[in-house]
C-alpha positions as CSV (number, residue, x, y, z in Angstrom):
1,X,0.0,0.0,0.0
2,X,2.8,2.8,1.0
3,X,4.3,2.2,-2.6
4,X,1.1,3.0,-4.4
5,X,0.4,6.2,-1.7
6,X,3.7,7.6,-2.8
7,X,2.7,7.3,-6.3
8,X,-0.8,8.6,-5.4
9,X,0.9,11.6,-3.8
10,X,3.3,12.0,-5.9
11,X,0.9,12.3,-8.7
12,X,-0.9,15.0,-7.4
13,X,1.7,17.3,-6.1
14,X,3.1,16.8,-10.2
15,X,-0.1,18.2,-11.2
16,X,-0.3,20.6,-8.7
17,X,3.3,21.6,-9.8
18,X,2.3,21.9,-13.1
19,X,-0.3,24.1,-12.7
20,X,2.0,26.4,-10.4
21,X,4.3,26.5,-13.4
22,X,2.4,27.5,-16.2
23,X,0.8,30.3,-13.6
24,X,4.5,31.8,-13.5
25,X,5.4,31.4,-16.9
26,X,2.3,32.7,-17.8
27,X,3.0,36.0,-15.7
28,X,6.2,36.5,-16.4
29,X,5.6,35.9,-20.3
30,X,2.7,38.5,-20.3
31,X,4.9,40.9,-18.3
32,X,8.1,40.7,-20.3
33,X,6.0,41.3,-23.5
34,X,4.2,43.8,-22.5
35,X,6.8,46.0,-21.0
36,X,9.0,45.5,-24.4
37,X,6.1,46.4,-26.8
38,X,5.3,49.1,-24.5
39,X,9.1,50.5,-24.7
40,X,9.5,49.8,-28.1
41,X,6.3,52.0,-29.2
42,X,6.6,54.2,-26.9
43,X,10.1,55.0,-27.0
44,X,13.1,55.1,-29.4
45,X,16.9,53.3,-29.0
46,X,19.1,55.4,-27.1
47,X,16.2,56.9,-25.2
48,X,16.2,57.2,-21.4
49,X,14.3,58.0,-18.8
50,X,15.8,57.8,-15.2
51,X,13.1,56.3,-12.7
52,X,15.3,56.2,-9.4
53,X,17.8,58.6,-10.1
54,X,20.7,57.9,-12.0
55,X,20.8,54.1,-10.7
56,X,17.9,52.8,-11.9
57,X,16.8,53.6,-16.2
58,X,14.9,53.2,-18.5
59,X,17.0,52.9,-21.5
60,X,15.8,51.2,-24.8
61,X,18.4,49.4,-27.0
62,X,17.6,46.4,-29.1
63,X,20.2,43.6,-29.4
64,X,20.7,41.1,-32.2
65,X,22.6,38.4,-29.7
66,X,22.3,36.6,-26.2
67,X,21.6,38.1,-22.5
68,X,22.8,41.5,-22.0
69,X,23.8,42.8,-25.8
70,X,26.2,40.1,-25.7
71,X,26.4,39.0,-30.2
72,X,28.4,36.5,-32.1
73,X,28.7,35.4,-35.2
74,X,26.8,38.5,-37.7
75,X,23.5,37.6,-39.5
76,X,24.5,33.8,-40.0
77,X,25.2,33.4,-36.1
78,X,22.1,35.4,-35.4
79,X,20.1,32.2,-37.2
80,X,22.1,29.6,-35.3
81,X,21.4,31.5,-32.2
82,X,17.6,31.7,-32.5
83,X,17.2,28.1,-34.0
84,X,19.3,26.8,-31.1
85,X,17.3,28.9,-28.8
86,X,14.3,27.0,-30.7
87,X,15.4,23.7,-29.8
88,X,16.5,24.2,-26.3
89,X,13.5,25.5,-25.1
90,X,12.0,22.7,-27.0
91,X,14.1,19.9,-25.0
92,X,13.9,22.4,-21.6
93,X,10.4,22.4,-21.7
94,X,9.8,18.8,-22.4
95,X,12.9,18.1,-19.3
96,X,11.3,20.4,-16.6
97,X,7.6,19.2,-16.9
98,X,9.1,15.7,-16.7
99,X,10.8,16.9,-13.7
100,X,7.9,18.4,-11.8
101,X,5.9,15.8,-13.3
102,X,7.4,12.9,-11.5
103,X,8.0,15.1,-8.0
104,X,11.8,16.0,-8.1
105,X,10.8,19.5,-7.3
106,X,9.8,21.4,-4.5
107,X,7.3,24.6,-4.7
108,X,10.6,26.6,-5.3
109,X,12.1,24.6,-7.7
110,X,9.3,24.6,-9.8
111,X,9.0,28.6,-9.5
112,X,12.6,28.1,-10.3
113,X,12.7,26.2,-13.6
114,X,9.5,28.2,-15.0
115,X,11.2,31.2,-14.7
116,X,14.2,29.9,-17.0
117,X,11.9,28.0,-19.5
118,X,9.5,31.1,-19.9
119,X,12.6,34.0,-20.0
120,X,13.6,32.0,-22.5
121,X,10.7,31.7,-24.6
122,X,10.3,35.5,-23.6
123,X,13.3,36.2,-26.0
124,X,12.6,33.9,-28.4
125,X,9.2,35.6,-29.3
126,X,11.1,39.0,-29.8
127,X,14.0,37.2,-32.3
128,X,10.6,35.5,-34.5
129,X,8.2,38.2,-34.3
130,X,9.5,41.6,-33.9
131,X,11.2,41.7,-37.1
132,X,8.1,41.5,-39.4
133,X,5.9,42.9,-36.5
134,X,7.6,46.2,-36.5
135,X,8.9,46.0,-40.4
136,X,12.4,46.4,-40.0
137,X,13.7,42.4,-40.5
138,X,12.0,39.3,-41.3
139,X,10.9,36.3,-39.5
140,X,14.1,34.7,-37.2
141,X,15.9,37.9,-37.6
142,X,14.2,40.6,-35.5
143,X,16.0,42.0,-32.7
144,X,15.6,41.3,-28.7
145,X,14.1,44.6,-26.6
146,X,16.3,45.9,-23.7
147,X,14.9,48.0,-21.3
148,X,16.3,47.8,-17.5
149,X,19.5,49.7,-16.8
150,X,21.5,50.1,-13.3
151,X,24.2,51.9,-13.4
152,X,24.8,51.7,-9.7
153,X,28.4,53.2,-10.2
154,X,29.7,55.4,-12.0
155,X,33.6,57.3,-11.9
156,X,37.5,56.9,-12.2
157,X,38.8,54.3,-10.6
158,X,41.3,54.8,-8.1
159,X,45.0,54.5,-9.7
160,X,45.9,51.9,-7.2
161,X,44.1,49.3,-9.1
162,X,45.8,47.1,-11.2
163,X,44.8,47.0,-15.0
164,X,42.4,49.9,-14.5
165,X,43.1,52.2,-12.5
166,X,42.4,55.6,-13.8
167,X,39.8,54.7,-16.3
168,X,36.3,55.4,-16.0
169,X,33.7,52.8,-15.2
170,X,30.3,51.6,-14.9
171,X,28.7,49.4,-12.5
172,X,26.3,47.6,-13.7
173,X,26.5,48.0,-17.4
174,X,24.9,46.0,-19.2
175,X,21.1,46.6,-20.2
176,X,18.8,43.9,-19.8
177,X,15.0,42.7,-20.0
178,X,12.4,40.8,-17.5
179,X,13.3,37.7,-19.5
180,X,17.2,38.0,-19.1
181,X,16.4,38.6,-15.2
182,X,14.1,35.9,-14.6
183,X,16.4,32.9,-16.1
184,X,19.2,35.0,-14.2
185,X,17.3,34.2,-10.7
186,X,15.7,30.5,-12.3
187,X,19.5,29.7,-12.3
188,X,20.2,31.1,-9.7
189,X,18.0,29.6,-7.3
190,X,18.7,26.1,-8.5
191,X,22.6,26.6,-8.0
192,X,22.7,28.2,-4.9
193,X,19.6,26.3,-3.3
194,X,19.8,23.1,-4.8
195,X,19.0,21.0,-1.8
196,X,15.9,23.1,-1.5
197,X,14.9,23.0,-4.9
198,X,15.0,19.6,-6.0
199,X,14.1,16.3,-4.8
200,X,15.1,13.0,-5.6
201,X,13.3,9.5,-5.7
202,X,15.0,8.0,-2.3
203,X,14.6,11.4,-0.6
204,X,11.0,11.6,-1.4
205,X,10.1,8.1,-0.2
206,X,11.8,8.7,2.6
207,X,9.5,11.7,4.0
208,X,6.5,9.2,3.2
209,X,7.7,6.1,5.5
């Protein structure tokens, strides 16, 4: 009987799990999107507007490459990128709803991998739609909206330092999305919380016995 309880409540807390999932995804989707349409009509690249002061923007650029303005590779690497982006979140999606399916996640950990799976998919909908949505490319080839900038530091650094010393710099620079943030905390929950985040087979029997 205790084997078939454990399947019974594992069953449940999977589709519990799942529905927890799709609920943040779902928010964080509809969040993402709708702050970048709102920038990118409402605004033009290279416009700002501070909304805490000097350390915390809004500043609209649009990136052809990864997280954070990072690009590789031109127009070719561009298609790689988003048909890789394609296929991962393809195989992520399928991997985490096996995950929470089957109960190797806590309430966290499934909070945790929804956030990755849906800021992925959160960029991926900007690299296949914008381009023909706002005219400017065509389908695979438009151009990921960047919004959130914190430049919590800015000045010369003091000589002293090695390397650079007596240049200028600014911390945090890069410009970033909802999308970039969210798998930014997905991972990082899972990496610095693991024990608290996932669950495995043994472990879970174990609380049942």
């Amino acid at each position: 009987m205790r084997p078939c309880l454990w399947r019974l409540n594992s069953s449940n807390r999977g589709v519990n799990r799942i529905k927890l999932a799709a609920w943040v995804a779902l928010a964080l989707l509809v969040t993402d999107q709708a702050s970048k349409l709102w920038v990118r009509t409402q605004m033009v690249p290279g416009e700002s507007f501070e909304v805490l002061g000097r350390y915390f923007q809004i500043f609209f650029i649009e990136n052809n490459g990864m997280a954070f303005g990072l690009e590789w590779g031109g127009r070719f690497g561009k298609l790689l990128l988003t048909t890789f982006r394609l296929v991962a979140v393809v195989g992520l999606g399928y991997y985490f709803r096996r995950m929470i399916q089957t109960g190797q996640t806590t309430q966290a950990g499934t909070v945790a991998l929804a956030l990755i799976w849906s800021g992925a998919c959160g960029n991926i909908i900007d690299s296949l739609f914008y381009g023909p949505l706002f005219g400017y490319e065509t389908f695979l080839y438009g151009r990921v909206v960047d919004m959130l900038y914190f430049p919590l530091y800015q000045g010369f650094l003091p000589s002293w330092i090695p390397v650079w010393g007596g240049e200028y710099w600014v911390f945090f620079r890069p410009v970033f999305n909802l999308a970039d943030a969210a798998i930014c905390v997905g991972v990082g929950m899972s990496l610095l919380f693991y024990n608290r985040v996932f669950v495995t087979l043994s472990d879970d029997k174990h609380h049942l016995a």
